[in-house]
C-alpha positions as CSV (number, residue, x, y, z in Angstrom):
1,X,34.0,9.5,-81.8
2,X,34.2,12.8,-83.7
3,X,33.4,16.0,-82.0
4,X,29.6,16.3,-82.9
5,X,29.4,13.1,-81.1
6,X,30.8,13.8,-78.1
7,X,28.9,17.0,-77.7
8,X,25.6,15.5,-78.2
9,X,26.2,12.8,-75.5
10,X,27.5,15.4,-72.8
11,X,24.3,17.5,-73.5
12,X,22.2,14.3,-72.9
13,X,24.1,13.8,-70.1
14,X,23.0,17.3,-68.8
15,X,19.5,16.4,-69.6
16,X,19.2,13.3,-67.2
17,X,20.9,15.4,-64.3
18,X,18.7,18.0,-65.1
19,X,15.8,15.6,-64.8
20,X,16.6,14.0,-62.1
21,X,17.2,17.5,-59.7
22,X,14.0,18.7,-60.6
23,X,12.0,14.8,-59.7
24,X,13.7,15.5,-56.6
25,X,12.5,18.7,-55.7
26,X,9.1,17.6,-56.7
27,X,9.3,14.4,-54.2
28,X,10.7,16.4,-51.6
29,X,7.7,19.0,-52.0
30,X,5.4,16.1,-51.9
31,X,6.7,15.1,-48.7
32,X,6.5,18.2,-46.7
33,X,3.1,18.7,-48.0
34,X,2.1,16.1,-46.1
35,X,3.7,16.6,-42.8
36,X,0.5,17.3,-40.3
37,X,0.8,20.2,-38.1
38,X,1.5,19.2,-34.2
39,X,-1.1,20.4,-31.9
40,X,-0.6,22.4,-29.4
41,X,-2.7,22.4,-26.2
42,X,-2.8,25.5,-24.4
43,X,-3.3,26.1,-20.4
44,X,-4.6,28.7,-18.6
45,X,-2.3,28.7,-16.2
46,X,0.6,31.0,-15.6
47,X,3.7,29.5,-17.5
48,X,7.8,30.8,-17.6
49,X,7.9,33.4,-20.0
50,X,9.4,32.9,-23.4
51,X,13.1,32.4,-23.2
52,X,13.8,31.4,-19.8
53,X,16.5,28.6,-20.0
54,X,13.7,26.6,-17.2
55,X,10.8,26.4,-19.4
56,X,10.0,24.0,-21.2
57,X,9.0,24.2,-25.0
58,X,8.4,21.4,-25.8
59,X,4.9,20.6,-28.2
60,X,2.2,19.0,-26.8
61,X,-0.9,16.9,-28.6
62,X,-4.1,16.0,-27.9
63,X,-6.3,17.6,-24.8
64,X,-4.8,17.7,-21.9
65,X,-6.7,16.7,-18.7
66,X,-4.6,16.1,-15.5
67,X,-6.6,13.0,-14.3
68,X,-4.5,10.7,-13.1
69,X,-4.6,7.3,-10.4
70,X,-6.3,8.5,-7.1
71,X,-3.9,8.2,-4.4
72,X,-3.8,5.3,-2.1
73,X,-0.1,5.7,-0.4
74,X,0.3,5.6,3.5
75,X,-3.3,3.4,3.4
76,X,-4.1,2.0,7.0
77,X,-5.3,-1.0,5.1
78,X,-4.0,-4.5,3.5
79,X,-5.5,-7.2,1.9
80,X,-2.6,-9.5,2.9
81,X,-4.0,-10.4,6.1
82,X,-7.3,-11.7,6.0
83,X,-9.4,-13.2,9.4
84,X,-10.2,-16.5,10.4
85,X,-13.7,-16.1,11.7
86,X,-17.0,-15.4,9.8
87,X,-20.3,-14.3,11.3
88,X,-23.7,-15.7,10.4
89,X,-25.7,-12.7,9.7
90,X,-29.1,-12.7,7.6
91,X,-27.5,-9.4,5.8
92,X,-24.7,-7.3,6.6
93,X,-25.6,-5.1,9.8
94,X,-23.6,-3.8,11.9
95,X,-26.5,-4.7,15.1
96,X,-25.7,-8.5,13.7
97,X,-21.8,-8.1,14.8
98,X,-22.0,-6.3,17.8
99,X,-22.5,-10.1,19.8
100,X,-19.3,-11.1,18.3
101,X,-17.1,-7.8,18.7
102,X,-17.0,-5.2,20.5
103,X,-17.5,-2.4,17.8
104,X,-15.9,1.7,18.3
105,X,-17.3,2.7,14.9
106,X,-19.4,0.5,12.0
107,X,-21.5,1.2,9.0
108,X,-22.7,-0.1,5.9
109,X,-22.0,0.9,2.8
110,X,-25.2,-0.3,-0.6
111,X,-24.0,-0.5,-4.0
112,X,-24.9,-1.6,-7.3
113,X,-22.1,-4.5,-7.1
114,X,-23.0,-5.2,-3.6
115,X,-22.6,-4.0,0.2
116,X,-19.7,-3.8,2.8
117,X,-19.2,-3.6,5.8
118,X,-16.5,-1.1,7.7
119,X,-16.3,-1.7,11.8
120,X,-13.4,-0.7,13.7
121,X,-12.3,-1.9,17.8
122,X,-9.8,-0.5,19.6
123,X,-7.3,-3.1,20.8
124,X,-6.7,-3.8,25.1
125,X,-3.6,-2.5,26.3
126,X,-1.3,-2.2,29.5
127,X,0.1,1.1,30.1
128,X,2.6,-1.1,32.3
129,X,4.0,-2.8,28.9
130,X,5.6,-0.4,26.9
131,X,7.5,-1.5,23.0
132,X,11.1,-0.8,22.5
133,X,11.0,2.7,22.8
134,X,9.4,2.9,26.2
135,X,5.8,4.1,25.2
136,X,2.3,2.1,25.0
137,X,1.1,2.5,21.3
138,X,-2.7,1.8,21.4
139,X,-3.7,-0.1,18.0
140,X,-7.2,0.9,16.5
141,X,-8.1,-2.2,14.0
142,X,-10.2,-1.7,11.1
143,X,-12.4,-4.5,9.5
144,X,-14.4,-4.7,5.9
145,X,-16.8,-6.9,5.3
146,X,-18.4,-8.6,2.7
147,X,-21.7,-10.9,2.4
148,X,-21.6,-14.4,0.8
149,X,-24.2,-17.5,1.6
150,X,-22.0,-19.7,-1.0
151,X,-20.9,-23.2,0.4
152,X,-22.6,-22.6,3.8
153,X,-25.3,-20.1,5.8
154,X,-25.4,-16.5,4.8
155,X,-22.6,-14.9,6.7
156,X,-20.0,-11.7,6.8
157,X,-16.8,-12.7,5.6
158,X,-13.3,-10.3,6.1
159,X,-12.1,-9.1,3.2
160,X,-9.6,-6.0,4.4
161,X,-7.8,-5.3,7.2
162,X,-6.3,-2.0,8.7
163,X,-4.7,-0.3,11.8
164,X,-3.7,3.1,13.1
165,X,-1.9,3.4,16.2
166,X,-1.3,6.1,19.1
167,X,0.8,6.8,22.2
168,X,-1.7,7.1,24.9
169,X,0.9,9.5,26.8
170,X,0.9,11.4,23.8
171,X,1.6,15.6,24.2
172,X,-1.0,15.9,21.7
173,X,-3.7,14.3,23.7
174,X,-6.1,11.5,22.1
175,X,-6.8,10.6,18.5
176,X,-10.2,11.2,17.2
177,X,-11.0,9.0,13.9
178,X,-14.5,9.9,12.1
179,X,-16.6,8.0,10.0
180,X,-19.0,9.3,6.8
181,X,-20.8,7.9,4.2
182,X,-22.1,9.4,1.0
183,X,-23.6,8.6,-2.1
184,X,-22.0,9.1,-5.9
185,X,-24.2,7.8,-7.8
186,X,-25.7,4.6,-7.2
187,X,-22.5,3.9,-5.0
188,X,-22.2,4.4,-1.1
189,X,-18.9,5.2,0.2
190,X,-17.1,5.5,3.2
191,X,-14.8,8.0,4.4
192,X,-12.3,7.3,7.1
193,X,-11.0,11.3,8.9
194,X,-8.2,11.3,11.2
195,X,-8.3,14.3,12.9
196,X,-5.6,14.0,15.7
197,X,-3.6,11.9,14.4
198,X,-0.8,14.9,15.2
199,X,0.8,18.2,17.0
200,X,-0.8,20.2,14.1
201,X,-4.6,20.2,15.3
202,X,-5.3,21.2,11.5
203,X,-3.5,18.6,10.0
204,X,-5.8,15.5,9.1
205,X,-5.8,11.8,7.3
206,X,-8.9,10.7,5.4
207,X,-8.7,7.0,3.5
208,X,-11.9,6.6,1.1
209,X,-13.2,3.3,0.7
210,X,-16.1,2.1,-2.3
211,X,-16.8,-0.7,-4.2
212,X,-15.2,-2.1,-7.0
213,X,-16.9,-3.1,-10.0
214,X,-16.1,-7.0,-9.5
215,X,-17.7,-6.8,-5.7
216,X,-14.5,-6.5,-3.7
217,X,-14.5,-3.4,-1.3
218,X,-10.8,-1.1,-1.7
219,X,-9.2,1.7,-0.5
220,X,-9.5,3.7,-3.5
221,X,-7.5,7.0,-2.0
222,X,-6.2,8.8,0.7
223,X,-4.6,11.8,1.5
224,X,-3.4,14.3,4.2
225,X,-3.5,17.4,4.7
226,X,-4.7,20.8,6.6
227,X,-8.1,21.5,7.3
228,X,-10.0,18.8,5.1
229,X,-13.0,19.6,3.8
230,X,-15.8,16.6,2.2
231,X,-18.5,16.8,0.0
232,X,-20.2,15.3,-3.1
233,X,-20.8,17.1,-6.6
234,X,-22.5,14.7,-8.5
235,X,-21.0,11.9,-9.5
236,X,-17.2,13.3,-7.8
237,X,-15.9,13.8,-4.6
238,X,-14.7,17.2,-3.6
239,X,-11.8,17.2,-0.9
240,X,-10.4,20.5,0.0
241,X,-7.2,20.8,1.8
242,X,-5.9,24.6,3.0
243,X,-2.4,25.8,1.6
244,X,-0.6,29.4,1.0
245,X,-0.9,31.7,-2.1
246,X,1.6,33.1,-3.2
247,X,3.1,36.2,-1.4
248,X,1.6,39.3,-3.0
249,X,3.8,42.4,-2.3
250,X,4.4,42.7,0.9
251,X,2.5,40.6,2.6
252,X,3.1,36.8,3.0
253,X,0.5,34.0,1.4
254,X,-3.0,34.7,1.2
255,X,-5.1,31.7,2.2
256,X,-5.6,29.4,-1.1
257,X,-7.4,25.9,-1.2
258,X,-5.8,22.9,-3.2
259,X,-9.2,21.5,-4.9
260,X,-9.5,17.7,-5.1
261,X,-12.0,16.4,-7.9
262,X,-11.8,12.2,-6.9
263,X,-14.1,10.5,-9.6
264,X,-15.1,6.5,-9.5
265,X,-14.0,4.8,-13.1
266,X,-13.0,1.5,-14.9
267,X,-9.8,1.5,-14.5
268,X,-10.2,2.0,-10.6
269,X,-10.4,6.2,-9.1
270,X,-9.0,9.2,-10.5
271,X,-7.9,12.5,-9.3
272,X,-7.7,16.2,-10.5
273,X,-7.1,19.2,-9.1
274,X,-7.0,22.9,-8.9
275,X,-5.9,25.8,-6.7
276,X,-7.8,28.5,-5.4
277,X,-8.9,31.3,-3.2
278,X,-10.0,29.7,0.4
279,X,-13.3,31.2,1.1
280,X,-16.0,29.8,3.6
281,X,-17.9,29.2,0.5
282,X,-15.6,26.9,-1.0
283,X,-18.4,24.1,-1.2
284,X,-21.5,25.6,-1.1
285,X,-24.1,24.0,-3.1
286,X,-22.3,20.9,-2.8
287,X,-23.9,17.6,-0.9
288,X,-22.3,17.2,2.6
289,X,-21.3,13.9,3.7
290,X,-23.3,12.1,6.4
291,X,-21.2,12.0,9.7
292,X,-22.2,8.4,10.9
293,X,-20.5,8.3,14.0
294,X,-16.7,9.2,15.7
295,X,-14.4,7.4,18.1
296,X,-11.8,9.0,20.2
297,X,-9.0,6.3,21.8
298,X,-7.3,5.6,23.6
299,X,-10.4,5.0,26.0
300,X,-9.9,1.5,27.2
301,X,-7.1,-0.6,28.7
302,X,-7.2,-4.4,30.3
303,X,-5.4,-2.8,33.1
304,X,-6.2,-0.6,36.6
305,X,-6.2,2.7,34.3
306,X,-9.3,1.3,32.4
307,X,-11.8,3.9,32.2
């Protein structure tokens, strides 16, 4: 191969490098031309500043909510245990059980998938016979009921089952529980409200109980907390619970409200929430719930203390 030779095949050899870098770029270009910017939601809550090593940066997409499942932990209620007597009733009423229990609180509940029935009885106790730990603890039980007339006469049937108990010699006195009842919707609910259930006077336990969309009644959430306010905005429960701000100056913790939006959906309830001044406002304009009736226990006992 003579000189001319060799430098024309080293040029072409140039050539194809050449080529090749410059596809390259262009595929590379290509590529990032199609990368899709990440969307960012924004909040309007107060975040860490930029740069402190605890914040987090990282990108988030798509719109941001905060529903999540309702809560249902530390529920008085199972559906393990169900009872072995039903009660031939025309329709569910609670005047229809009262010849086969003796009934503390009881209402109904109507809804588009069918009506249940809550009634709670406190159970008999001796304040001779204490447990293990040398106190009485007085058991309130809690039924729900459903309706059926299949493969027999129309009758209530158990379907739920739940207790709460309390120490009779209690420092804190007796235990009031109250039921309500309110309407979202087309849907009654009921709203169990433990308000002694404590030392703390303002410390209270509500357990919300509706409907499912197959016909089998639940307890869809429950929570605890001070000062529990109820009501009904539209198609969502409002619970309010009382909490401290944060300190400004000074002085320590204004009075703030931890708002509760509880909404009904497919996939069973969900909650949001939000934080705000407590003012005696707070749910104005808003649809009270109906107080049906309230039961303070221990008030009974099988023994000579019976009152």
């Amino acid at each position: 191969m003579n000189t001319a030779q060799k430098t024309n095949l080293g040029l072409a050899v140039i050539v194809v490098i050449v080529a090749g870098i410059v596809s390259l770029a262009a595929a590379l270009g290509d590529r990032t031309s199609e990368v899709v910017p990440i969307a960012v939601a924004t909040s309007t809550s107060t975040t860490n500043p930029t740069g402190d090593p605890d914040s987090a940066q990282v990108p988030v997409t798509g719109d941001i909510s905060g529903a999540r499942p309702a809560n249902v932990d530390g529920s008085w209620f199972s559906g393990q245990h169900k009872g072995q007597s039903d009660y031939s009733m025309t329709e569910l009423r609670c005047s229809e059980l009262r010849p086969y229990l003796t009934l503390d609180l009881c209402a109904v509940a109507s809804t588009s998938h069918g009506s249940f029935m809550l009634a709670a009885s406190e159970g008999y106790w001796e304040a001779a016979e204490s447990d293990t730990d040398n106190v009485v603890d007085i058991p309130l039980y809690f039924d729900v009921y459903t309706f059926s007339a299949v493969g027999g006469p129309p009758r209530a049937i158990k379907d739920l089952e739940g207790v709460t108990q309390w120490n009779y010699a209690s420092e804190s006195g007796a235990n009031t529980v109250q039921l309500y009842r309110g309407k979202l919707g087309a849907d009654e609910i009921l709203v169990l409200l433990d308000t002694g259930g404590t030392q703390d006077e303002n410390f209270e336990i509500l357990h919300i109980i509706a409907m499912s969309s197959t016909g089998a009644p639940q307890v869809v959430a429950t929570y605890s907390g001070d000062d529990i306010g109820l009501a009904i905005d539209g198609e969502t429960l409002i619970v309010s619970f009382s909490r401290y701000g944060p300190p400004t100056g000074a002085d320590c913790c204004p009075d703030y409200a931890t708002i509760m939006h509880l909404s009904p959906g497919p996939k069973g309830w969900t909650e949001t929430f939000s934080s705000m001044l407590q003012t005696d406002a707070l749910l104005d304009g808003m649809t009270p719930l109906s107080l049906i009736n309230k039961y303070t226990f221990p008030s009974k006992s099988s023994g000579p203390e019976s009152n």
